[in-house]
N, C-alpha and C positions, 0 to 999 in steps of 0.2 A: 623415453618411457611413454606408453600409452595416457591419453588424459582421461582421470576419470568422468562419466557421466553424469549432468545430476538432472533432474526430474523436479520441477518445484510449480507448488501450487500456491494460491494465495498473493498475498502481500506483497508491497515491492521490500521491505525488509529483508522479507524469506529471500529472492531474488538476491539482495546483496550477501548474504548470509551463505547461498550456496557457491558463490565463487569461494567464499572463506572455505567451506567444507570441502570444494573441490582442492583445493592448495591443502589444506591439512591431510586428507585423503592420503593424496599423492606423496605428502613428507614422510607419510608413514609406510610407505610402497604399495598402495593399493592403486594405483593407477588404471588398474583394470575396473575399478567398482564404480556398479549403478548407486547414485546417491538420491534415493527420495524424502525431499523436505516437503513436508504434508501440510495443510492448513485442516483449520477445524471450526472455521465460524461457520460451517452449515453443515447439516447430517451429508450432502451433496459431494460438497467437497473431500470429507471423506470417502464416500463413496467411491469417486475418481480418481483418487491415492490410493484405495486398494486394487480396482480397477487393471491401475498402470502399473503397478506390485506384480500381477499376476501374469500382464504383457511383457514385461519387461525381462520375467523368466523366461517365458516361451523364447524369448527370442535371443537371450543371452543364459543357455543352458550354466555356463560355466561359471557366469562371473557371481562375486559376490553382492546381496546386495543390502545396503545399510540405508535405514529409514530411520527417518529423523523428525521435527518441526515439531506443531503444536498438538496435533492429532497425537502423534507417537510420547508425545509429555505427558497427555492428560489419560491415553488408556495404550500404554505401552505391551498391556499383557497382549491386548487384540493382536497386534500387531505381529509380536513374538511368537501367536501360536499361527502364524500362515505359514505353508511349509517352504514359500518360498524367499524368506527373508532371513536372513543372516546374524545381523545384528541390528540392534536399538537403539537407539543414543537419545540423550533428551535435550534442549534446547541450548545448554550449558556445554552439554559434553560433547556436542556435534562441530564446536568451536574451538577444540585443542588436538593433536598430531594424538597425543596419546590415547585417543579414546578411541581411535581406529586401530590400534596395534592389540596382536595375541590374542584374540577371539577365536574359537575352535567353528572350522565353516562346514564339518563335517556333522557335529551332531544339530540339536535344538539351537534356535535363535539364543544369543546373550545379550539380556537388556543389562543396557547399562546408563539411568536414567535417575538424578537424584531429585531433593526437594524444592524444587524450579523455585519457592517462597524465602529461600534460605541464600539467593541471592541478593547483593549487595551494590555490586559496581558491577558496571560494562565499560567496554574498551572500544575505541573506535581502529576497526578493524583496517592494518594497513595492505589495499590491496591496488597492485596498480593499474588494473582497468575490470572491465567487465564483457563477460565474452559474447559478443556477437552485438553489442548494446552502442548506441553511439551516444548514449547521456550515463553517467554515473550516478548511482547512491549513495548515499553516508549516511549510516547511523549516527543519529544523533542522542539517540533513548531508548531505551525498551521499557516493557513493561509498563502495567498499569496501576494505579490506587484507587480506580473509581470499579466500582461492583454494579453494573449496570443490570438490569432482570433478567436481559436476553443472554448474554456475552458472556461464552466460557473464557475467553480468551486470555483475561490474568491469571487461569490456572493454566493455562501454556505458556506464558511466559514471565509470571513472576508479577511483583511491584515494580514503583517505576523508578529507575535509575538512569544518568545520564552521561555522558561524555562530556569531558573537561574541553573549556574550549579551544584549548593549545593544539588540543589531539584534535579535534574537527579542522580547525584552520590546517593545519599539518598534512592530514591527508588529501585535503583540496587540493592546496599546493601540488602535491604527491601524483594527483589525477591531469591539472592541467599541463603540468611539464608534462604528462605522457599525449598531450594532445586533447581531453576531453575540454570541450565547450560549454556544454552544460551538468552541472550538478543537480541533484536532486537529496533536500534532507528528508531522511523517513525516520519513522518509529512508530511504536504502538499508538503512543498518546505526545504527539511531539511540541503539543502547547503549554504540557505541564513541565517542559525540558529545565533544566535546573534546580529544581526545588530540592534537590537534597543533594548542591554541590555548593562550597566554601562563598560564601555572598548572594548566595541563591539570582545567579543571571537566568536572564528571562530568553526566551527565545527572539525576541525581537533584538538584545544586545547581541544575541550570538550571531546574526543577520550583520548588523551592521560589524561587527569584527569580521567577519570571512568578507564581505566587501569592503573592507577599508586593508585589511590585510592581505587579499589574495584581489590584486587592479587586474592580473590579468585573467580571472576569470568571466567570461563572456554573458554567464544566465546563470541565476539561483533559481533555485524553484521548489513549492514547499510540496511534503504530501497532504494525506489529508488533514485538517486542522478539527481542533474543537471551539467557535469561536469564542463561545463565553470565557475563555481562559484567555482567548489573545492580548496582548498586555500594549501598551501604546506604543513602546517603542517599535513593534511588528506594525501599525496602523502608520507610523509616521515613517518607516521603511519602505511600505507599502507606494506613499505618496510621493518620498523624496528617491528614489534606488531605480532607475528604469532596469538597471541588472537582476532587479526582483522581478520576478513572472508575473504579468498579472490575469492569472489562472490561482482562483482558492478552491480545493475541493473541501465541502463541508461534511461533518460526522454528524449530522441532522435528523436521519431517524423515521423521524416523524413531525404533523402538523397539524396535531390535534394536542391541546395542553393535557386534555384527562391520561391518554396514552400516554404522551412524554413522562409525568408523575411514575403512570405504572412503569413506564421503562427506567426508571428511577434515573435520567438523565437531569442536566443540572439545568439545562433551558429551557424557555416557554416559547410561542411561536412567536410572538411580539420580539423578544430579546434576538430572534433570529431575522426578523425581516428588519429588526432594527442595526444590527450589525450588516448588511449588504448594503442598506440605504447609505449607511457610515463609511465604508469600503467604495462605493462608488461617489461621494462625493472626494472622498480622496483622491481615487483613481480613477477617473470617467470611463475608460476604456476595460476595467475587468470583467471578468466572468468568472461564473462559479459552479462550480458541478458538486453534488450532492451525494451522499447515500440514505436510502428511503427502504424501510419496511413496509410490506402491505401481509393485512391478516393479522398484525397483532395479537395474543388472547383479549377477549374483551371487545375487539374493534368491531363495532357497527356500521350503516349505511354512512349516517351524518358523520362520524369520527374519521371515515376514508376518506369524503368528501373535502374535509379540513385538509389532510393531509395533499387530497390532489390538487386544491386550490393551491396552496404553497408553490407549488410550480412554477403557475404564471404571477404569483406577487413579489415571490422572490426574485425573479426573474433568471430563473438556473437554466442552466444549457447540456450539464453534460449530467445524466442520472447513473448510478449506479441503483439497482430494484432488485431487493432480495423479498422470497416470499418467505415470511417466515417459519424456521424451522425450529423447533424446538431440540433443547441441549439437554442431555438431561443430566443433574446437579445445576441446573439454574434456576432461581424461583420462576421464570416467566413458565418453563416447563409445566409448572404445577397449578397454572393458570386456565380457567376455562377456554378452548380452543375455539377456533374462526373455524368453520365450513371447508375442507381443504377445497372444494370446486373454489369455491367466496375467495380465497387465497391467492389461487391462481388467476382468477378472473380480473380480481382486484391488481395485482400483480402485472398484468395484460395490461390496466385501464394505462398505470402508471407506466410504464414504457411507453406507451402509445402517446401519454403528452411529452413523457421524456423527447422524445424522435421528434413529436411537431416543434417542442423547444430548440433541437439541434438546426430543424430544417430553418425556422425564423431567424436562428445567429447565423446559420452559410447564406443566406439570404441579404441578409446585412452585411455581409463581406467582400461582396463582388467590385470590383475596382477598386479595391483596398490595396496596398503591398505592404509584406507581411516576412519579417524576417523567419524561416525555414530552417529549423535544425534537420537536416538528412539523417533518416536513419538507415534505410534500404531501399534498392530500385528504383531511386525519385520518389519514394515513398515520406515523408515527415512529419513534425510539430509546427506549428506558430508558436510567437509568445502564448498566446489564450489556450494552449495543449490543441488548438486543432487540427485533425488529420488533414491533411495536403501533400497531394497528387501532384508533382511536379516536373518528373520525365526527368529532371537533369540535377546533377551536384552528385558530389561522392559524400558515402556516407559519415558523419563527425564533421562536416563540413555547415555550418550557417548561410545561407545565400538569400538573398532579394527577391521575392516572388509577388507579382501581381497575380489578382484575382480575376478570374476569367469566368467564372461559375463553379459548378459544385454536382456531386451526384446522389446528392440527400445523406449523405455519412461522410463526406471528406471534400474540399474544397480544390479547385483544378485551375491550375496555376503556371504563369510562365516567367520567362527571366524576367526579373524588371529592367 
């Protein structure tokens, strides 16, 4: 049978999530169908989900095609009325065999999309690899309970619930017998992971359970964190687990306190430079990469500035920099707006120290050797997630790489 295709934008969740859709697709005989899982944390992102909605017809007159993810949750009508879209599913229903069966592909889309809120539990999805990928995902959580001013995103995927840690160690197991080396846990909010499972385990017990139960896994590695939740057991994992990555990407925002308030986030900037100071006296060797809004409503000259200082006090290396977009059903939406040039501009500032951050940690790495997850063409990871240029090892494979130098985005490296 043909594989179906899927298209996914966003999150690494989403990414794990589409292998599940692609396997349930298939059970249901759709083999032929393009599968688009959409994200929706920016007007953008959508934008490039409808985009590829419309390429994806062109060039597959015939097949069906079913849209799915956090876009198609929170405004499934849009979606349903493009002529070229099939079916709808909403983030719930995009994860069972049944919800791809008996849609009519001849007339109008049929959405088929319940009360994402009205979810309860998730399931850690048993899948035995990920295609084309040489590290695996596992859900560990979805969904959120924090209502943040900017972030549609708990109306696409619910409150937060989380997987039992039977079912997480079980599917690791599941991955490394197929060969994976490194795991990776994601979720929406995956520091609040346990709060509403039997003794409420924290994410850091669930750390040291998949490392004491799964020895032959080679590298855990977390997605992004929120630190003010990290609970100690995660900080003393951090210090004692060399099988923990020591790469933290943080959900930071911003680094100005007036803004963080308005973003109704639970940290100040002090509780943030105070967690990395903490983090590296544990761990001397981590890094940490961040995600950063510029433009805020409300944000002025002095309030960016705070924010771009952050940078170099925190001492981040890898940036992710959204300008921001307005959601609308968000109160930030309803907030006096930034200048969109000011946006963009600002937006530019903060990349531009992001990159001088990248270029002073490849800089610091030359004669280093650096264990190398291979993912393609000698292309990989280090422990720290950095991109490295290597020429040799097959992909899934970890090997020994010295630093040689670097080409200002990824470091260039030979056997050790």
């Amino acid at each position: 049978m043909t594989a179906a295709k899927t298209l996914t934008f966003g999150c690494r969740l989403n990414a794990l999530e589409s292998e599940v859709m692609r396997a349930r697709a298939e059970a249901a005989g759709l083999g032929d169908a393009i599968l688009v899982n959409t994200c929706a944390v920016t007007a953008e992102a959508v934008r490039q989900a409808r985009q590829a909605i419309r390429k994806a017809r062109r060039d597959n007159p015939a097949a069906p095609i079913v849209v799915s993810g956090c876009a198609a949750q929170i405004d499934p009508g849009a979606f349903a009325a493009m002529p070229e879209v099939d079916l709808v599913l909403g983030n719930g229903e995009k994860l069972t065999a049944a919800a791809y069966r008996g849609f009519d592909r001849a007339g109008e889309a049929e959405v088929r999309v319940n009360d994402i809120m009205s979810v309860r539990e998730t399931a850690g999805h048993l899948i035995g690899g990920m295609d084309g990928r040489a590290r695996a995902f596992v859900e560990v959580q979805n969904g959120c309970d924090h209502r943040c001013t900017f972030c549609i995103i708990p109306f696409g995927r619910g409150n937060s619930r989380s997987v039992p840690m039977g079912a997480v160690v079980e599917q690791i197991r599941r991955l490394v017998d197929n060969g994976y080396r490194e795991v990776v846990l994601t979720g929406v909010d995956i520091t609040s992971y346990g709060g509403d499972l039997p003794g409420r385990p924290t994410l850091g017990r669930l750390v040291r359970s998949i490392l004491r139960n799964v020895p032959a896994l080679d590298r855990l590695r977390l997605s992004s964190i929120d630190s003010i939740e990290a609970d100690e057991a995660l900080l003393a994992a951090l210090a004692e687990e060399e099988r923990l990555m020591p790469h933290l990407h943080l959900s930071l925002q911003h680094g100005d306190d007036l803004i963080l308030k308005r973003m109704k986030r639970r940290h100040l900037r002090a509780d943030a430079l105070r967690f990395v100071e903490t983090a590296r006296r544990l761990r001397p060797d981590v890094v940490f990469g961040a995600d950063l809004i510029a433009g805020f409503p409300t944000e002025d000259e002095a309030m960016f500035g705070r924010s771009l200082s952050i940078v170099g006090e925190a001492g981040l290396t890898f940036l992710h920099v959204f300008p921001f977009s307005p959601r609308p059903g968000t109160p930030a939406a309803r907030m006096p707006e930034v200048d969109r040039v000011a946006v963009k501009e600002r937006a530019a500032r903060l990349r531009a120290a992001g990159e001088a951050a990248l270029a002073r940690h490849l800089d610091g790495e030359r004669g280093a050797t650096r264990q190398v997850l291979v993912e393609r063409d000698g292309l990989g990871r280090t422990e720290h997630f950095t991109p490295a240029d290597i020429g040799f090892g097959r992909p899934g494979d970890v090997v020994a790489a010295r630093v040689i130098g670097h080409t200002g985005r990824a470091l260039l490296a030979e056997a050790a």
